[in-house]
C-alpha positions in Angstrom: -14.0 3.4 -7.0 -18.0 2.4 -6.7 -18.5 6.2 -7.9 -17.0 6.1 -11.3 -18.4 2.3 -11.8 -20.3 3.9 -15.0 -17.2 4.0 -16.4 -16.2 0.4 -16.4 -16.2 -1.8 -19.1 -19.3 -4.1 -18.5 -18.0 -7.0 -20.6 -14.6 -7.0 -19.3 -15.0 -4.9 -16.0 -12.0 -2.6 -17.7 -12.0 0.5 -15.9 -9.3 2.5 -18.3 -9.6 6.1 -16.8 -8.7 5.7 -13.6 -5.2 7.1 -13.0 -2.5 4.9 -12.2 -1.3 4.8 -8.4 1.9 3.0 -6.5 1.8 2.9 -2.6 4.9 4.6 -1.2 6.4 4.8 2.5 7.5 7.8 3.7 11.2 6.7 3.3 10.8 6.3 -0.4 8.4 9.4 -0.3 11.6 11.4 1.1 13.9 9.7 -1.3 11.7 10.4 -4.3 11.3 14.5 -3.2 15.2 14.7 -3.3 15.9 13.1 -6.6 12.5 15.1 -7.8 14.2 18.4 -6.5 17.7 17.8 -8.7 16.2 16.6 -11.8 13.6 19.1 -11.9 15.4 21.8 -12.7 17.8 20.3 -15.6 14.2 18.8 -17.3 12.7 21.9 -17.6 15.5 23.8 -18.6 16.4 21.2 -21.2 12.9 21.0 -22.3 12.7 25.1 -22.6 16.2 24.6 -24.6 14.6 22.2 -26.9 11.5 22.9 -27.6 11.5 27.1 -27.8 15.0 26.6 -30.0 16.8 23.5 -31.1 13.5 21.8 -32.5 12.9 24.8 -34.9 16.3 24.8 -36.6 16.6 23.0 -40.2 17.5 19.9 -40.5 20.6 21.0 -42.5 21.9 22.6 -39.2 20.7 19.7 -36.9 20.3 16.7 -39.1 18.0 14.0 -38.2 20.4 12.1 -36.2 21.5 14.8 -34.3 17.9 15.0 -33.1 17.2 12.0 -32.0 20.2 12.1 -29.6 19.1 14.8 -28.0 15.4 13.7 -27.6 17.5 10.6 -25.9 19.2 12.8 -23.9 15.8 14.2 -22.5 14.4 11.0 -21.7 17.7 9.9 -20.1 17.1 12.7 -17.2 14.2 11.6 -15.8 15.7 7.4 -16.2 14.4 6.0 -19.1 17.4 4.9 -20.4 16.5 1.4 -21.3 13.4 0.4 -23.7 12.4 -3.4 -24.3 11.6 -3.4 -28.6 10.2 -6.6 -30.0 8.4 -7.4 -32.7 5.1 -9.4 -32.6 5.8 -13.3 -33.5 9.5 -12.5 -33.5 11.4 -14.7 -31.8 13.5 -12.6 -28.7 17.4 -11.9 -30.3 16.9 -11.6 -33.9 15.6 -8.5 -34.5 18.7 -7.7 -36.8 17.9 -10.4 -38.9 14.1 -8.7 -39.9 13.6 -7.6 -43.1 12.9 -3.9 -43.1 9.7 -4.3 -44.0 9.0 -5.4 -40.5 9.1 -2.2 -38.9 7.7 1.3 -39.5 9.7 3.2 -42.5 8.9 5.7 -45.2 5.5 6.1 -46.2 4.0 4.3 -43.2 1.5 4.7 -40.5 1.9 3.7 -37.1 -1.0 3.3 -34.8 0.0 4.1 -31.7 -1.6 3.0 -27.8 -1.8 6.5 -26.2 -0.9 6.3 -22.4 2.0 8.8 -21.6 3.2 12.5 -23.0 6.1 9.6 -23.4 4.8 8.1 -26.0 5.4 10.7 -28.6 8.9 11.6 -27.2 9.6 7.7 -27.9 8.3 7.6 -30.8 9.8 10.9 -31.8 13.6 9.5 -31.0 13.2 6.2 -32.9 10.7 7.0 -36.4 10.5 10.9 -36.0 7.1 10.9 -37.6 4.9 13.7 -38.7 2.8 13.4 -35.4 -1.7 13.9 -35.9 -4.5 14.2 -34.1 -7.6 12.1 -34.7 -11.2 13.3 -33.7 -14.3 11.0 -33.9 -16.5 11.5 -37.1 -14.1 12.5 -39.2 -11.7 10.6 -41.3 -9.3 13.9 -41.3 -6.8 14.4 -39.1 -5.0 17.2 -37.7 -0.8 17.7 -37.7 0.8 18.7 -34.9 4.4 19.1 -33.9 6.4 17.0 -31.2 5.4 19.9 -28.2 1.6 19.6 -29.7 1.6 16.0 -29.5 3.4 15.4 -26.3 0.4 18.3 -24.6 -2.4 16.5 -26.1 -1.8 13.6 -23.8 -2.4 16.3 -20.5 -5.4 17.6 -22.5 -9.0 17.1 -21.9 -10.7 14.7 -24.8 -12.0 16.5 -27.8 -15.4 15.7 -29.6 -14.4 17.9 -32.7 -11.6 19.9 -34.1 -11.5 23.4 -32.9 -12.6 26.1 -34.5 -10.2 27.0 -37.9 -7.9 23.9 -37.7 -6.4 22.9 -40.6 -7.1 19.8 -41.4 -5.9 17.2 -44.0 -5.9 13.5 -44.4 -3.2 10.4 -43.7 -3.5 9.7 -47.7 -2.3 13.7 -48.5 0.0 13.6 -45.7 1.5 10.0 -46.8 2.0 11.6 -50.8 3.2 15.2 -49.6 5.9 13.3 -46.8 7.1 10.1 -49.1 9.8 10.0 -46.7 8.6 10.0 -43.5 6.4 8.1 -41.0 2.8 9.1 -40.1 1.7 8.7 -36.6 -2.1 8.4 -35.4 -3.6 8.1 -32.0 -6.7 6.6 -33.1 -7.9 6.1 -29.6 -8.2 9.8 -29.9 -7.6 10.5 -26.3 -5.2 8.6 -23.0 -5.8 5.7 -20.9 -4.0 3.8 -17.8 -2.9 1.2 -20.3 -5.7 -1.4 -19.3 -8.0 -1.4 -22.3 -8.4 -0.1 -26.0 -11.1 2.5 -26.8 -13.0 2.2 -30.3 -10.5 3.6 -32.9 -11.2 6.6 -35.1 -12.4 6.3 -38.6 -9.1 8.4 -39.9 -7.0 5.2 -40.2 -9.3 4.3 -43.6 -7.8 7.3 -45.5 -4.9 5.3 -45.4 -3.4 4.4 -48.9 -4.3 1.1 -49.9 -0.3 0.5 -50.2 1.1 2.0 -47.2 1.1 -0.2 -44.3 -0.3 0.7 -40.8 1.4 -1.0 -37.9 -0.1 -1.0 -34.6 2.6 0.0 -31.9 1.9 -1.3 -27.8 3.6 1.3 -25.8 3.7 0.3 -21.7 5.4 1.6 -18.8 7.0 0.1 -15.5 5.8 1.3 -13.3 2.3 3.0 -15.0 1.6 5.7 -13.0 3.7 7.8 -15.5 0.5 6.9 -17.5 -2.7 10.3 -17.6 -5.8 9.1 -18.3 -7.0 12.3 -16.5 -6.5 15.4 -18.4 -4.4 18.5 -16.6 -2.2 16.7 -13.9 1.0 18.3 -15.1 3.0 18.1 -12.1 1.8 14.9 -11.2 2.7 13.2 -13.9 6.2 15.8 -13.6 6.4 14.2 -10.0 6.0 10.5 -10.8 8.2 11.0 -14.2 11.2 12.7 -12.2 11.1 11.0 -8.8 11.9 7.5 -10.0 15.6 6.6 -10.4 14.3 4.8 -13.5 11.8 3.8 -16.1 11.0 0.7 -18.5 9.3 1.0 -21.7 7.8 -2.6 -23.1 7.2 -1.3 -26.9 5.6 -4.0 -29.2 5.1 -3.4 -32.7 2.7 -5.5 -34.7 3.2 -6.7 -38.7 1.8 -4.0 -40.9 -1.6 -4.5 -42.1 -3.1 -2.4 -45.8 -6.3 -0.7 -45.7 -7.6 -3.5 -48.3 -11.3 -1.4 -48.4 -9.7 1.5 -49.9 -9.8 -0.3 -53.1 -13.7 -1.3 -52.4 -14.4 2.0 -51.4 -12.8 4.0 -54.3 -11.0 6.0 -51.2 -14.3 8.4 -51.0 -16.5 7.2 -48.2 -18.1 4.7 -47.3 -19.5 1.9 -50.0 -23.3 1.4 -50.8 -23.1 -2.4 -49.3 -22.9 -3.7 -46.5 -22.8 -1.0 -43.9 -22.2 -1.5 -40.4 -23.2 1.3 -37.7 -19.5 2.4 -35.9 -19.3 3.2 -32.7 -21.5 6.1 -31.4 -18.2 8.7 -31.6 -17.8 7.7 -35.3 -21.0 9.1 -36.5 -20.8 7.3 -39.9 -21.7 4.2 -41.4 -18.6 1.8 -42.3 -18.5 -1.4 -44.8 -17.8 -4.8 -43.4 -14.3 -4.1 -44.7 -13.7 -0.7 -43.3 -15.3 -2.0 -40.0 -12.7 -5.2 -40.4 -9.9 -3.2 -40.9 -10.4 -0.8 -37.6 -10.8 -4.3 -35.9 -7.9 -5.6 -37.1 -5.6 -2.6 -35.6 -7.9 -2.5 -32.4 -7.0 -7.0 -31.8 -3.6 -5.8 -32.6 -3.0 -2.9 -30.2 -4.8 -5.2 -27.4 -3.1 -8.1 -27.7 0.2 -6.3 -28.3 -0.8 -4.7 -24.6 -1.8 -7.6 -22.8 -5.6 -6.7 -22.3 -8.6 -6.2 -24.1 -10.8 -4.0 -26.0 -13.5 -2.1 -24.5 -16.0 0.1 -25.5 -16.2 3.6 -24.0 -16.2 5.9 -26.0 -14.6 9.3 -26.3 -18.0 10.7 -24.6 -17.8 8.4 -21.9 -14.6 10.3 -21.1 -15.3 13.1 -21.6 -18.3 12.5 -19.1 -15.4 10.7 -16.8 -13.1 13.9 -16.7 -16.1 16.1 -16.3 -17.6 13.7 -12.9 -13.7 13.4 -11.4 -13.6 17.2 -11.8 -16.3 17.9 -9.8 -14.7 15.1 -7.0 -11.6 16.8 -6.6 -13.4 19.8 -6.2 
């Protein structure tokens, strides 16, 4: 579209907030109204269920296996029933034979593409992690439950934390949770899956010896994907009128936040500084900057494409253009 063309990448011509869209016929069209109209009803229902009831009762009532299975039964009812896990340089078929170290345990971080409200229900049934939101400027982050997680990716981008939110950082979440996994969305807002955004600066409060692993979440076919804020029954329609859904998830080796150690874990150093990205707002070391790069090469070639560099402004100014369009 020549009118958003301020919003494409100009090194890689990248255009990641456009929305997703698949040509239909108007047999499938009919088709895909039926199935919408019987699943609709058991998804919200089961949703209300969960969400207003079964996800507030301790774990000593529903233990953390019971959980997962019924976050698997909610993604079972729209059709995604069948996920495609590998590990990055790990040969297909031998996943059982990985050390645990290898994938995302207690007192880890995962860094997490952010396409979908699907990606925190996934993550949710396999690591159930302590789920965050990341704003630029800041190295603190914001904890959320599952509901709050799964809304942020229907919610317009945020240049700051609202007014009176709590807010804490990966390295006191990490000590206060020893047993549980972090999740970030350090692209602090959703794209169609085509490019990664500059990543926030809250991944350097990371412990120097926890390990952040950069997870690649995509979806066949994308248009489950919401790059622009507040289409609820869209995404509702293309989620539920699918008979099914593939998830390709990709999970990179761990990497340590070796500048933590340079840094003392209080800011940025007194050498070497290197100007972020205009959403940071804050000067990083050639380390701290090296690190964020590291996860950002990661999550892109995990996702098959490349990094740009909009920014959280520049979508912000995106939803703000298309607005007025639909209007």
């Amino acid at each position: 579209m020549e009118k958003y063309s301020q919003f494409r990448d100009r090194g890689s011509g990248i255009s990641p907030f456009l929305p997703s869209t698949t040509p239909a016929s108007t047999f499938s069209t009919l088709w895909r109204s039926a199935l919408f109209v019987c699943r609709l009803p058991f998804f919200l229902s089961y949703s209300a269920i969960f969400f207003l009831v079964l996800d507030h009762l301790p774990s000593f009532i529903i233990p953390q296996v019971g959980r997962k299975l019924l976050l698997w039964t909610l993604l079972a009812i729209p059709g995604i029933w069948w996920v495609d896990l590998q590990l990055d340089g790990v040969k297909r078929g031998s996943l059982s034979q990985q050390p645990s170290s290898r994938f995302p345990n207690a007192r880890a971080v995962i860094a997490a593409q952010f396409t979908s409200p699907i990606d925190a229900l996934y993550l949710a049934a396999i690591f159930d992690p302590i789920f965050t939101i990341s704003y630029p400027g800041t190295r603190k982050v914001q904890r959320v439950s599952l509901l709050g997680a799964i809304l942020l990716a229907l919610s317009p981008p945020t240049l700051s934390p609202p007014p009176g939110a709590s807010l804490t950082t990966l390295r006191a979440l990490v000590e206060q949770n020893p047993h549980r996994v972090v999740a970030v969305f350090p692209e602090m807002t959703t794209t169609n899956g085509k490019g990664i955004l500059p990543l926030s600066p809250a991944l350097l409060a990371t412990p120097a010896d926890v390990r952040i692993f950069p997870v690649s979440m995509r979806y066949t076919l994308p248009d489950i994907t919401t790059p622009v804020p507040g289409e609820y029954f869209g995404f509702l329609w293309n989620l539920l009128s699918r008979p099914k859904h593939l998830i390709r998830v990709r999970i990179a080796a761990g990497v340590t936040n070796d500048s933590v150690a340079l840094t003392n874990g209080v800011g940025p150093a007194s050498h070497a500084p290197e100007r972020a990205n205009d959403d940071t707002a804050e000067d990083l070391t050639s380390e701290e900057a090296a690190l964020l790069g590291r996860v950002g090469e990661a999550l892109a070639r995990l996702a098959r494409n490349k990094r740009v560099g909009l920014t959280l402004r520049d979508k912000a100014a995106f939803v703000e253009l298309w607005t007025k369009g639909r209007k």
